[in-house]
N, CA and C atoms as an extended XYZ file, in Angstrom:
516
Properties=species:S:1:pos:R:3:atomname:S:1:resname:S:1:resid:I:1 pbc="F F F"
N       -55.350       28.646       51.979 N   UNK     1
C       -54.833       27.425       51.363 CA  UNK     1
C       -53.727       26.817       52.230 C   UNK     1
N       -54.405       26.903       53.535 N   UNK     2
C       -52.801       26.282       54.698 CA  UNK     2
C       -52.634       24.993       54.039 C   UNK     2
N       -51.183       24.535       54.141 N   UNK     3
C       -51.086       23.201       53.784 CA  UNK     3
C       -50.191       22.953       52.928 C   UNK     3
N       -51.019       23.157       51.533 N   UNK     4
C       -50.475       23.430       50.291 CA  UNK     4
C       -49.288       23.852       50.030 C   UNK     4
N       -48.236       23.491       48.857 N   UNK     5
C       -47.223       23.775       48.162 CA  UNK     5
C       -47.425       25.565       48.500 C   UNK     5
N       -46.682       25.936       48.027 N   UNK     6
C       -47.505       27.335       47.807 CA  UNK     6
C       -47.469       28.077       46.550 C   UNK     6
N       -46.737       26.800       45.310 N   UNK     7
C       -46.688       27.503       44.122 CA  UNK     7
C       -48.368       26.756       43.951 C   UNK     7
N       -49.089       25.711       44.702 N   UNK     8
C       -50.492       24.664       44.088 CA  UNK     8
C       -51.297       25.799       44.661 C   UNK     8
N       -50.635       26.354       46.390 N   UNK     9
C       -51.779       27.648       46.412 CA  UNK     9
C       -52.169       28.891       45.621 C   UNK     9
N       -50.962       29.136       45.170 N   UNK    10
C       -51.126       30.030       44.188 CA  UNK    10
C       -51.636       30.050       42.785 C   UNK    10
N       -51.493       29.271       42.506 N   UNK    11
C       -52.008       28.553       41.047 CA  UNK    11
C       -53.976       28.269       41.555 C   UNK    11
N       -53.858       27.704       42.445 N   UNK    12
C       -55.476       27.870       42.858 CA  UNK    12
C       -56.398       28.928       43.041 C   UNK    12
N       -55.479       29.901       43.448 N   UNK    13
C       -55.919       31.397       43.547 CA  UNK    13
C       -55.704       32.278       42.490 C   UNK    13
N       -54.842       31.924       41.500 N   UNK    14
C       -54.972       32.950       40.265 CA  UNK    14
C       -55.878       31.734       39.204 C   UNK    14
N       -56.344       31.342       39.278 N   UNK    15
C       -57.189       30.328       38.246 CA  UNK    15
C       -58.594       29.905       39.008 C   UNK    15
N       -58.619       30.946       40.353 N   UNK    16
C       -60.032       30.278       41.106 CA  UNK    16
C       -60.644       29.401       40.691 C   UNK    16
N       -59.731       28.396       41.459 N   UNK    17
C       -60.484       27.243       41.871 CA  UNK    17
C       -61.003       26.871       42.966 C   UNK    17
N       -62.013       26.254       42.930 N   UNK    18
C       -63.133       25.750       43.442 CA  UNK    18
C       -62.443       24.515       44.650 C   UNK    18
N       -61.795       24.433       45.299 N   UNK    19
C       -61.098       23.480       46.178 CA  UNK    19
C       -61.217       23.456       47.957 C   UNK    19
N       -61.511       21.753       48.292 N   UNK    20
C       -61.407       21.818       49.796 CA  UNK    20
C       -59.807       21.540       50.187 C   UNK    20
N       -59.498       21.686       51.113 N   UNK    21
C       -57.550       20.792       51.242 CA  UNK    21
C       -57.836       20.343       52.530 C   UNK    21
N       -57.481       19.214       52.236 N   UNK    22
C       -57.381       18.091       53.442 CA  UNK    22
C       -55.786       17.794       53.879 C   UNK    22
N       -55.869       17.972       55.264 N   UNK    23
C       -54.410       17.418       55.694 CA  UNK    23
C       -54.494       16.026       55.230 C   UNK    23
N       -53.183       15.479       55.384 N   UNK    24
C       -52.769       13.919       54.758 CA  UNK    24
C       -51.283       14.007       55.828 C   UNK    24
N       -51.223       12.912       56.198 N   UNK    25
C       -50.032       11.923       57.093 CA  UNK    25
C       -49.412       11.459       55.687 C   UNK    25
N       -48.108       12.311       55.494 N   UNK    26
C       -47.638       12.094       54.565 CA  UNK    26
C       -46.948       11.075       54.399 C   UNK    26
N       -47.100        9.509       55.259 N   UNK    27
C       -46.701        7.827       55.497 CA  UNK    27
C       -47.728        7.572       54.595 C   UNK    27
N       -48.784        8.390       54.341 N   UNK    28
C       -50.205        7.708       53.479 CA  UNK    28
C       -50.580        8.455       52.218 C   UNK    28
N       -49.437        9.156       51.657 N   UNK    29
C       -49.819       10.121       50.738 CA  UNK    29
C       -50.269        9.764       49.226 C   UNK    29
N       -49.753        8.093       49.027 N   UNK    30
C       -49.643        7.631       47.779 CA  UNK    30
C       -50.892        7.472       47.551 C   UNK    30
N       -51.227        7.031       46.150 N   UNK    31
C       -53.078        7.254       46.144 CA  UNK    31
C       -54.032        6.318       46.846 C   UNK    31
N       -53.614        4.434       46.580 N   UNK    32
C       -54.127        3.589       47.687 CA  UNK    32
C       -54.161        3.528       48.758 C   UNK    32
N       -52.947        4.379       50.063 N   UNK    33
C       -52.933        4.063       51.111 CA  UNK    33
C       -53.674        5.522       51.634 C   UNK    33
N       -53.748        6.245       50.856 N   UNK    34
C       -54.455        7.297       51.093 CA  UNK    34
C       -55.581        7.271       50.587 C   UNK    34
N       -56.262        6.825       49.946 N   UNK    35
C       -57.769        6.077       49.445 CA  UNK    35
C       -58.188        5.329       50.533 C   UNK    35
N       -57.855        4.210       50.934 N   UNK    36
C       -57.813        3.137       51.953 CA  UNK    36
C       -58.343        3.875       53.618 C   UNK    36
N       -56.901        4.581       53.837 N   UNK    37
C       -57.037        4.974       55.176 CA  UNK    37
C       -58.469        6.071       55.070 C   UNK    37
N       -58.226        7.017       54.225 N   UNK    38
C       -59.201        7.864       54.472 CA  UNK    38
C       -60.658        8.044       53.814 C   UNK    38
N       -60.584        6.600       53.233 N   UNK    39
C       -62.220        6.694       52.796 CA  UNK    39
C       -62.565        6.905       51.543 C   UNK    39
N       -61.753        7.689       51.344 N   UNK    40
C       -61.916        7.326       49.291 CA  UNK    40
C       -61.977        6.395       48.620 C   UNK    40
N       -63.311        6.550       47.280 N   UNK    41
C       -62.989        5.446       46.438 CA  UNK    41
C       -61.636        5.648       45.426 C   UNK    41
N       -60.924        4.992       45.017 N   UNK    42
C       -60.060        4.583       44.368 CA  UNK    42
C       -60.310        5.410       42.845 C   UNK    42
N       -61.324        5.027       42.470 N   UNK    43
C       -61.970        5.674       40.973 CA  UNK    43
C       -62.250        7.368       41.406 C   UNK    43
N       -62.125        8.006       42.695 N   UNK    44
C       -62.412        9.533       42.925 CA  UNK    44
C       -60.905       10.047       42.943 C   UNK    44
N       -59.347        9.077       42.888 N   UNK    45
C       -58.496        9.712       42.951 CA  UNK    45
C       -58.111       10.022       41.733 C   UNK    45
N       -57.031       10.875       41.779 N   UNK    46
C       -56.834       11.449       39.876 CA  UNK    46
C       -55.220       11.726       40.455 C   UNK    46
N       -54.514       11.407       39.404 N   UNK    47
C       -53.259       10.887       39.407 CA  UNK    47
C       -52.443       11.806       38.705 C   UNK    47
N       -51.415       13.029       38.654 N   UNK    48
C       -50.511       13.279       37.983 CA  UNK    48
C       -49.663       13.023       37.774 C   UNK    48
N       -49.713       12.676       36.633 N   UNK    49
C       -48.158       12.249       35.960 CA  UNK    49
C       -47.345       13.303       34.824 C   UNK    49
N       -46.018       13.118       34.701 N   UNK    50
C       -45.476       13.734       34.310 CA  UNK    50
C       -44.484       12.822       33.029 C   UNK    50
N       -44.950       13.078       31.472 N   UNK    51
C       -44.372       12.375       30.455 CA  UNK    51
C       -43.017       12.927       29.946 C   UNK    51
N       -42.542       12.020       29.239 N   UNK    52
C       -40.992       12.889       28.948 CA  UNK    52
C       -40.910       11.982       27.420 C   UNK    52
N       -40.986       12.936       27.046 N   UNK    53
C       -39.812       12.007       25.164 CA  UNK    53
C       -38.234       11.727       25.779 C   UNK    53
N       -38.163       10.611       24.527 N   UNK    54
C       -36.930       10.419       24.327 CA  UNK    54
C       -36.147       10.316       23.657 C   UNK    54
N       -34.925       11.137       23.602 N   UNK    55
C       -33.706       10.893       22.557 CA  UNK    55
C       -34.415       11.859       21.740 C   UNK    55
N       -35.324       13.003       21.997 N   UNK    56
C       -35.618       14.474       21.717 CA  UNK    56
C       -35.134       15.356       22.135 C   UNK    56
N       -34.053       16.207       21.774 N   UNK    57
C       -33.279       17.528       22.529 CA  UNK    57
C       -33.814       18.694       21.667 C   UNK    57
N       -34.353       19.744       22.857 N   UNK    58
C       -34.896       19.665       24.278 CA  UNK    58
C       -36.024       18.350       24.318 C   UNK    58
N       -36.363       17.783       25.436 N   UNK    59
C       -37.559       16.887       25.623 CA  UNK    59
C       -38.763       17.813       25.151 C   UNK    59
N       -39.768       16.636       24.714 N   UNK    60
C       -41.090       17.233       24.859 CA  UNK    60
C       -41.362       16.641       25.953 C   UNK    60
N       -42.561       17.406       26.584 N   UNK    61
C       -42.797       16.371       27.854 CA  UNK    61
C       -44.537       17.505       27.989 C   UNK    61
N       -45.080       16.657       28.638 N   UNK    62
C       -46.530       16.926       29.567 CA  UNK    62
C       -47.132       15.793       30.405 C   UNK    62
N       -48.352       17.189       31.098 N   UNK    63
C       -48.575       16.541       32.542 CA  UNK    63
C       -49.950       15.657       32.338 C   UNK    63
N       -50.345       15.021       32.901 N   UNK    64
C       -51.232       13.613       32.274 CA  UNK    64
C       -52.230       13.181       34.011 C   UNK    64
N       -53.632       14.130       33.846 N   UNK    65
C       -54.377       13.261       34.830 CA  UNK    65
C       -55.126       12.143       34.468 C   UNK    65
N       -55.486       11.332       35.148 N   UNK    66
C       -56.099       10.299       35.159 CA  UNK    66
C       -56.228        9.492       36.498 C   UNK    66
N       -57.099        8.951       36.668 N   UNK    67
C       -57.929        7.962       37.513 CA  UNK    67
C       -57.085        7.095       38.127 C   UNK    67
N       -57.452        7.025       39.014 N   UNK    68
C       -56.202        5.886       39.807 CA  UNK    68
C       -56.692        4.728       40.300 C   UNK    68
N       -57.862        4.407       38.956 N   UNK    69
C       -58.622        2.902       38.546 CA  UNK    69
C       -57.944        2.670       37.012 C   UNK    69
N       -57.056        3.691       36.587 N   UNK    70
C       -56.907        3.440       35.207 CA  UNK    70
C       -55.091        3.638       34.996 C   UNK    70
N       -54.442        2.866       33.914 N   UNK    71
C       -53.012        3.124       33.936 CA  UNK    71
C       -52.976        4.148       32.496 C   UNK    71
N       -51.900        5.129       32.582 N   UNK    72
C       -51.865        5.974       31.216 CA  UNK    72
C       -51.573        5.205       30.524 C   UNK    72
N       -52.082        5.840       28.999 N   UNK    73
C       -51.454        5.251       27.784 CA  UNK    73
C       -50.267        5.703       26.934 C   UNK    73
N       -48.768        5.587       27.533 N   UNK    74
C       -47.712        6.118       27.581 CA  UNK    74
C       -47.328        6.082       26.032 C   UNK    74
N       -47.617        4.652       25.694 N   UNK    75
C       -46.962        4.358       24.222 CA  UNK    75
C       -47.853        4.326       23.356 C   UNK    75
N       -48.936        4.820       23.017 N   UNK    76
C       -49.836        5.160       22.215 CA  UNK    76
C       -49.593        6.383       22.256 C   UNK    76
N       -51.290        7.082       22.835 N   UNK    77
C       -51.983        8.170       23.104 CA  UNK    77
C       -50.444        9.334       23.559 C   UNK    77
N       -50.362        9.063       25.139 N   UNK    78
C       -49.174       10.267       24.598 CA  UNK    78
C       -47.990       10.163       24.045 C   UNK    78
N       -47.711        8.906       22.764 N   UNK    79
C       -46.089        9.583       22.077 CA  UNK    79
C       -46.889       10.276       20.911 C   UNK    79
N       -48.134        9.562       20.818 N   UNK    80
C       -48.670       10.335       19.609 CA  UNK    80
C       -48.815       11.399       19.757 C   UNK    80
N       -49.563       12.290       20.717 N   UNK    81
C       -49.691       13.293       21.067 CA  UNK    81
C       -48.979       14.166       20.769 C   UNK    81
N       -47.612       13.725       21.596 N   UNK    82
C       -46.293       14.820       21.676 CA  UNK    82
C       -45.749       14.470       20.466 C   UNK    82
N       -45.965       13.285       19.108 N   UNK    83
C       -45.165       13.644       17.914 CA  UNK    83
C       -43.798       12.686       18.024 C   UNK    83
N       -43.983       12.024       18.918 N   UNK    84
C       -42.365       11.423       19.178 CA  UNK    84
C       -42.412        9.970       18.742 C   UNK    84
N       -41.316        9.129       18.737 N   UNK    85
C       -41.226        7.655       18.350 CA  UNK    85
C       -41.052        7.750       19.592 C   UNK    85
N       -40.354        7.785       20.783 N   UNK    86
C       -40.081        7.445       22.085 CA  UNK    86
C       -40.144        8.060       23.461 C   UNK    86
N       -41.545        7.821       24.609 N   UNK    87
C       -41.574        8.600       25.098 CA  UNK    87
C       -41.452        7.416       26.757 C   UNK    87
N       -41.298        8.197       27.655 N   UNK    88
C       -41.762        7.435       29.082 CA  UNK    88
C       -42.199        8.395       30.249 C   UNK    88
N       -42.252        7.676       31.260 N   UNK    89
C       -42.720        8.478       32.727 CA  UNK    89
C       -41.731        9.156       32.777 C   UNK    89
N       -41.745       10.100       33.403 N   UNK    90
C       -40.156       11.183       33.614 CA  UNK    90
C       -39.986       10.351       35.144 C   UNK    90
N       -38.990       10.228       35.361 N   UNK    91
C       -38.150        9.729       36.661 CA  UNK    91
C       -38.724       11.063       37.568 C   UNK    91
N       -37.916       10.469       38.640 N   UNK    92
C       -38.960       11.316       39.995 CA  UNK    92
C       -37.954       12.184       39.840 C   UNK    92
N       -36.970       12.839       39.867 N   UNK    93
C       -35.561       13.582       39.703 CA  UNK    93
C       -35.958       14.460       38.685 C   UNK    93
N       -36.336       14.052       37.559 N   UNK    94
C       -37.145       15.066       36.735 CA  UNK    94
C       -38.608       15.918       37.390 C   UNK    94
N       -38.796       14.709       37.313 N   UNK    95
C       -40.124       15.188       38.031 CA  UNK    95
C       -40.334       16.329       38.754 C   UNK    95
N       -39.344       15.928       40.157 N   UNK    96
C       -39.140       17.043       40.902 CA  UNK    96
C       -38.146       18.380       40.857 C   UNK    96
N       -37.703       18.490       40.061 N   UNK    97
C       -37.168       19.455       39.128 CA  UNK    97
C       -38.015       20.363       38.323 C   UNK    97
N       -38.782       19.796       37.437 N   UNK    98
C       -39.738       20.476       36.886 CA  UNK    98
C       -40.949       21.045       37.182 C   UNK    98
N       -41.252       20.465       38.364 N   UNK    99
C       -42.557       20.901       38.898 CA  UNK    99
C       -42.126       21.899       40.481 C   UNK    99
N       -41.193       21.409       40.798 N   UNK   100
C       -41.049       21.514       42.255 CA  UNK   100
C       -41.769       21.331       43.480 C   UNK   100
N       -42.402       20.123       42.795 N   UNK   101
C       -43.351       19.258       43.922 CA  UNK   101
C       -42.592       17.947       44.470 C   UNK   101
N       -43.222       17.791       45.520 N   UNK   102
C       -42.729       15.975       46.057 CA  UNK   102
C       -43.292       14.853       45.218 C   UNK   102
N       -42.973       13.602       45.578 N   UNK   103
C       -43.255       12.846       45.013 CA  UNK   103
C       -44.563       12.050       45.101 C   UNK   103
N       -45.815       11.639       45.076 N   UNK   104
C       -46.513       11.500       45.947 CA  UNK   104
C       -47.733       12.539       46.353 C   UNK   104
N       -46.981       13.729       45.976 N   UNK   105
C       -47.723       15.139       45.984 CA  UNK   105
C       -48.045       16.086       44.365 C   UNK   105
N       -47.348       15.395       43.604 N   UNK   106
C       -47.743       16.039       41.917 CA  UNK   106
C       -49.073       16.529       41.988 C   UNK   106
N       -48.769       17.489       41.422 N   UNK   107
C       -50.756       17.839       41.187 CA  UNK   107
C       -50.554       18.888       39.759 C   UNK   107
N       -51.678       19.184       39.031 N   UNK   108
C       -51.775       19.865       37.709 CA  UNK   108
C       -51.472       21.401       38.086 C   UNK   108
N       -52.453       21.381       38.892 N   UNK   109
C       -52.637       22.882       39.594 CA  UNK   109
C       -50.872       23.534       40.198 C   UNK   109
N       -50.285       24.298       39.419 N   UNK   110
C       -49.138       24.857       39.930 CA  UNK   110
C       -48.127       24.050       38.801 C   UNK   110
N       -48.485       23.871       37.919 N   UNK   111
C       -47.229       23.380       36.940 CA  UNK   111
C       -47.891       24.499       35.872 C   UNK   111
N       -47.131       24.919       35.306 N   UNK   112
C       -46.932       25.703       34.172 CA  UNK   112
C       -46.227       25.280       32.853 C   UNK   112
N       -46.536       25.887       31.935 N   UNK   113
C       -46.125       25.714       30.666 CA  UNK   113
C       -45.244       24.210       29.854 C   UNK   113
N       -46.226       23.809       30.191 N   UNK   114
C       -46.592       22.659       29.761 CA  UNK   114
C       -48.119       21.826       29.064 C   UNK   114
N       -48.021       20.950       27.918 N   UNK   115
C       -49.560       20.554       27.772 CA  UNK   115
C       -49.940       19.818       29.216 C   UNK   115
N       -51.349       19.824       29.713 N   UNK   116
C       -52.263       19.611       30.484 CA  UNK   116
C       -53.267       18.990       30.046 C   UNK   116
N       -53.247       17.064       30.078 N   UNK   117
C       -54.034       16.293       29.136 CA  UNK   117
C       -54.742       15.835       30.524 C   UNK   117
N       -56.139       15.837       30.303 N   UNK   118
C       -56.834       14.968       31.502 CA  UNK   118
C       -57.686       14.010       30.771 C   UNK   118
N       -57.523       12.894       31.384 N   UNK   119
C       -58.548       11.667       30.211 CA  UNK   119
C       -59.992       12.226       31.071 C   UNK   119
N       -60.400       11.967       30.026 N   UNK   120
C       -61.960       12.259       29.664 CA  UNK   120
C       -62.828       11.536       30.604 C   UNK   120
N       -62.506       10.491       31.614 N   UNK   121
C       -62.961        9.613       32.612 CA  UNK   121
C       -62.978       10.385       33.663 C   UNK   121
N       -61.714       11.178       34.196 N   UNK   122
C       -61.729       12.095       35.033 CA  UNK   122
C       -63.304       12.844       35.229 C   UNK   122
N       -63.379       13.337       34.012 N   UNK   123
C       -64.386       14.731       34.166 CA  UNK   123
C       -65.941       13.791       34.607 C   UNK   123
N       -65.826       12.662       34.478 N   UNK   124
C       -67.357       11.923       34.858 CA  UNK   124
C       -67.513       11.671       36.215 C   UNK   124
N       -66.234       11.661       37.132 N   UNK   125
C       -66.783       11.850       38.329 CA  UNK   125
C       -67.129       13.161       39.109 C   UNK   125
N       -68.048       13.177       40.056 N   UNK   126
C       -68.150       13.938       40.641 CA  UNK   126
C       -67.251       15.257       41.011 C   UNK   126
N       -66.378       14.256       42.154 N   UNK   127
C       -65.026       15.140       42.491 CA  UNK   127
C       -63.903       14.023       42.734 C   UNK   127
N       -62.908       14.952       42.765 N   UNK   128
C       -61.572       13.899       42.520 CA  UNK   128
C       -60.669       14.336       43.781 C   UNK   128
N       -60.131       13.910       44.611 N   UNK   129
C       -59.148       14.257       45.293 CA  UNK   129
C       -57.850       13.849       44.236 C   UNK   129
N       -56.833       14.756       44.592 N   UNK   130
C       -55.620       14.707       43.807 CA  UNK   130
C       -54.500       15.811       44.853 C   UNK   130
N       -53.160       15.404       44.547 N   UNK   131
C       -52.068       15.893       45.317 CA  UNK   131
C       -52.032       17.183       45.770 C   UNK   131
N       -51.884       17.888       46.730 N   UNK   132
C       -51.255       19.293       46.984 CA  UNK   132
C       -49.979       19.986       47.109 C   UNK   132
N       -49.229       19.413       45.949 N   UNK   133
C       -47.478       19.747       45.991 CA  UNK   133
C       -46.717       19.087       47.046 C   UNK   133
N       -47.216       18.478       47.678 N   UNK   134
C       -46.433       17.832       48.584 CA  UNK   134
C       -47.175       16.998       49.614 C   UNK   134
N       -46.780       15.934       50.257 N   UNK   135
C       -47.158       15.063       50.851 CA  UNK   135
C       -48.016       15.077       51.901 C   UNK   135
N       -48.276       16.026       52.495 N   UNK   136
C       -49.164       16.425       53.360 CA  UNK   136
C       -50.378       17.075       53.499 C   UNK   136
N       -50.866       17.559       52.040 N   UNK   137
C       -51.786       17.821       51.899 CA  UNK   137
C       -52.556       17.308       50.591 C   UNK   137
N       -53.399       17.210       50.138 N   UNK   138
C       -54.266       16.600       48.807 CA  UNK   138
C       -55.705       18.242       48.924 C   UNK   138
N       -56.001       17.801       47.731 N   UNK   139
C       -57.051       18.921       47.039 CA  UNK   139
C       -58.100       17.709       46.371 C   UNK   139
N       -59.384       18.353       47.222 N   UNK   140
C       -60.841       17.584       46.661 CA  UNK   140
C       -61.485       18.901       45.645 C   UNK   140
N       -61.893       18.776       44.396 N   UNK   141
C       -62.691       19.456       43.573 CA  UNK   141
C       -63.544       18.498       42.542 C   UNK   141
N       -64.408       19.551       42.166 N   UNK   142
C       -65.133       19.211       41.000 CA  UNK   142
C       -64.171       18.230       40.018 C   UNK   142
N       -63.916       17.847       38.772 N   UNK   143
C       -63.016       17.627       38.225 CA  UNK   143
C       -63.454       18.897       37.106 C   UNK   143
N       -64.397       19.319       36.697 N   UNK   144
C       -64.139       20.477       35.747 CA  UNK   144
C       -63.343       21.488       36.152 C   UNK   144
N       -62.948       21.711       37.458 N   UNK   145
C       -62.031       22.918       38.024 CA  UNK   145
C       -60.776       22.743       37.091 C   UNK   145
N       -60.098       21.853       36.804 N   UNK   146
C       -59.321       21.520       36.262 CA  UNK   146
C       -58.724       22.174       35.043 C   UNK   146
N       -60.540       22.386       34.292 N   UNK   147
C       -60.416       22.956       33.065 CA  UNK   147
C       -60.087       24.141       33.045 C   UNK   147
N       -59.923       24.981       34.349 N   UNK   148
C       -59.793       26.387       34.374 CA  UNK   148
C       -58.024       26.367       33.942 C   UNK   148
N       -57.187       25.586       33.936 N   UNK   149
C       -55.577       25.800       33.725 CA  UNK   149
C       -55.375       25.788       32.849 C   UNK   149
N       -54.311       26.455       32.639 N   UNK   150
C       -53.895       26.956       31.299 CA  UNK   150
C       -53.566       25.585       30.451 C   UNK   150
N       -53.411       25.844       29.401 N   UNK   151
C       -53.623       24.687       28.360 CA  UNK   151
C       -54.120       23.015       28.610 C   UNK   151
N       -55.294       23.168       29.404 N   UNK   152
C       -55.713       22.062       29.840 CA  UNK   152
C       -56.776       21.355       28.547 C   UNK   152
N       -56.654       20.277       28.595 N   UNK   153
C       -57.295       20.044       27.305 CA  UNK   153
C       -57.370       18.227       27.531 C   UNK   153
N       -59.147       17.914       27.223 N   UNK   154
C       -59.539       16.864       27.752 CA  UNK   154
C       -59.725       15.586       26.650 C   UNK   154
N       -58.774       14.330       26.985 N   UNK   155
C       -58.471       13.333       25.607 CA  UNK   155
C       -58.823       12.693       26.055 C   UNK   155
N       -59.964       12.092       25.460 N   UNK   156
C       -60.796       10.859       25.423 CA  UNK   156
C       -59.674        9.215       25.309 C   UNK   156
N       -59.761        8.634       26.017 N   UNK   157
C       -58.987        7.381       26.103 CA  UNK   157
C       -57.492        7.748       26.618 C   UNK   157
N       -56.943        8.641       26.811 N   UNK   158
C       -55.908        8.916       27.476 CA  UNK   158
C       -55.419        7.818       28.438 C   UNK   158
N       -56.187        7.131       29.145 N   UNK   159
C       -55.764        5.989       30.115 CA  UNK   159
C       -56.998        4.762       29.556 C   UNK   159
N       -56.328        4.187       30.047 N   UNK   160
C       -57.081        2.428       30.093 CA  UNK   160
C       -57.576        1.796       31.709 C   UNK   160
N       -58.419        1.173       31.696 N   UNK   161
C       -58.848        0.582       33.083 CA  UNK   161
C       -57.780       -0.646       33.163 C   UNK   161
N       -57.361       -0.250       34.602 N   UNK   162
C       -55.961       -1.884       35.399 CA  UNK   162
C       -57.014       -3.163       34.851 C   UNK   162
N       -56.138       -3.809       34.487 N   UNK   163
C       -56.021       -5.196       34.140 CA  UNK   163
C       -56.242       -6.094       36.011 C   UNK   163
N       -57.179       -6.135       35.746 N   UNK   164
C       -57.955       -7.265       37.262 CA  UNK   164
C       -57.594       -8.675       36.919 C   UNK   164
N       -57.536       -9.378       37.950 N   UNK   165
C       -57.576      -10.789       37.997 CA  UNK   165
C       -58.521      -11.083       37.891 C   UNK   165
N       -59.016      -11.884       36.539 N   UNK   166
C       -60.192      -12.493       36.711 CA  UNK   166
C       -60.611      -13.416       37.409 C   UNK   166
N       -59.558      -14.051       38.146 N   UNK   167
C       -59.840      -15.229       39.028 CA  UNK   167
C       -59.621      -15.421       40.615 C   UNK   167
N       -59.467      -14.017       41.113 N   UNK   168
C       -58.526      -13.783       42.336 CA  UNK   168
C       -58.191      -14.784       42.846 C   UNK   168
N       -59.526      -15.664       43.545 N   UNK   169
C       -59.061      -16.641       44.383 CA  UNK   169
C       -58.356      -17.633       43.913 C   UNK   169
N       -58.026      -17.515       42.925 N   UNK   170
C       -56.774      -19.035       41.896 CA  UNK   170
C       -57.422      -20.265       41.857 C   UNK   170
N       -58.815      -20.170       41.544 N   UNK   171
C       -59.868      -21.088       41.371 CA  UNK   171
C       -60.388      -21.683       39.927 C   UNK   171
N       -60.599      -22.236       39.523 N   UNK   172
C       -61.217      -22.152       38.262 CA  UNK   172
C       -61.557      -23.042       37.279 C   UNK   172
């Protein structure tokens, strides 16, 4: 697993998973410029995010894949989820605190004890490239590999498809 975080390698190896790891120029690590440069469709990347309640002591919080054709559903789906009136993205400072990944590099694989929600869109593609703890590497799998982590658990509508211009060219 050269490359890799080595808490994402490890987590890959006690949950055998099924994974290729691709180096990444970590100037291109974010999901479009790393889609773009290297050939991916956009709808094969899968996105971790990391939710946080608010004005809940301790926070609730969980980790949230989804498609990086689709935006989460922060203020629905997960405040409902977690039970809260007020939840948001955790800041990158959290972020990287809790996971001890980079920014850019989040991935499911190697976070622990936490819920593990993947929208249900995920699992229809093929395979998904998604982060390797840090900026320089990404992980291509199945998307059912996913299901092998601990409290992983798959919510239908979890994200919504981006809002397109219906008119790009400003024509009409």
């Amino acid at each position: 697993m050269t490359g890799l975080l080595p808490s994402v390698a490890a987590a890959v190896a006690a949950h055998g998973l099924d994974v290729e790891v691709l180096p990444c120029d970590p100037e291109l690590a974010d999901t479009a410029e790393f889609c773009d440069h290297y050939g991916f469709a956009l709808d094969d990347a899968a996105n971790t995010i990391l939710v946080t309640s608010k004005k809940v002591d301790p926070p609730l919080r969980a980790v949230c894949v989804v498609l990086g054709t689709t935006r989460l559903d922060v203020n629905k789906v997960c405040r409902e989820r977690l039970g809260v009136k007020r939840i948001s993205f955790a800041d990158a400072e959290t972020t990287v605190e809790l996971t001890g990944m980079e920014i850019g590099g989040v991935t499911a694989p190697g976070i622990d004890g936490l819920p593990l929600w993947i929208d249900a869109a995920v699992l229809d593609r093929t395979r998904v490239v998604m982060g390797g703890g840090n900026r320089s590497s990404k992980l291509v799998l199945a998307p059912a590999e996913l299901l092998k982590l601990p409290g992983a658990e798959v919510v239908d509508g979890l994200a919504n498809p981006l809002m397109t211009d219906p008119n790009p060219e400003g024509t009409g």
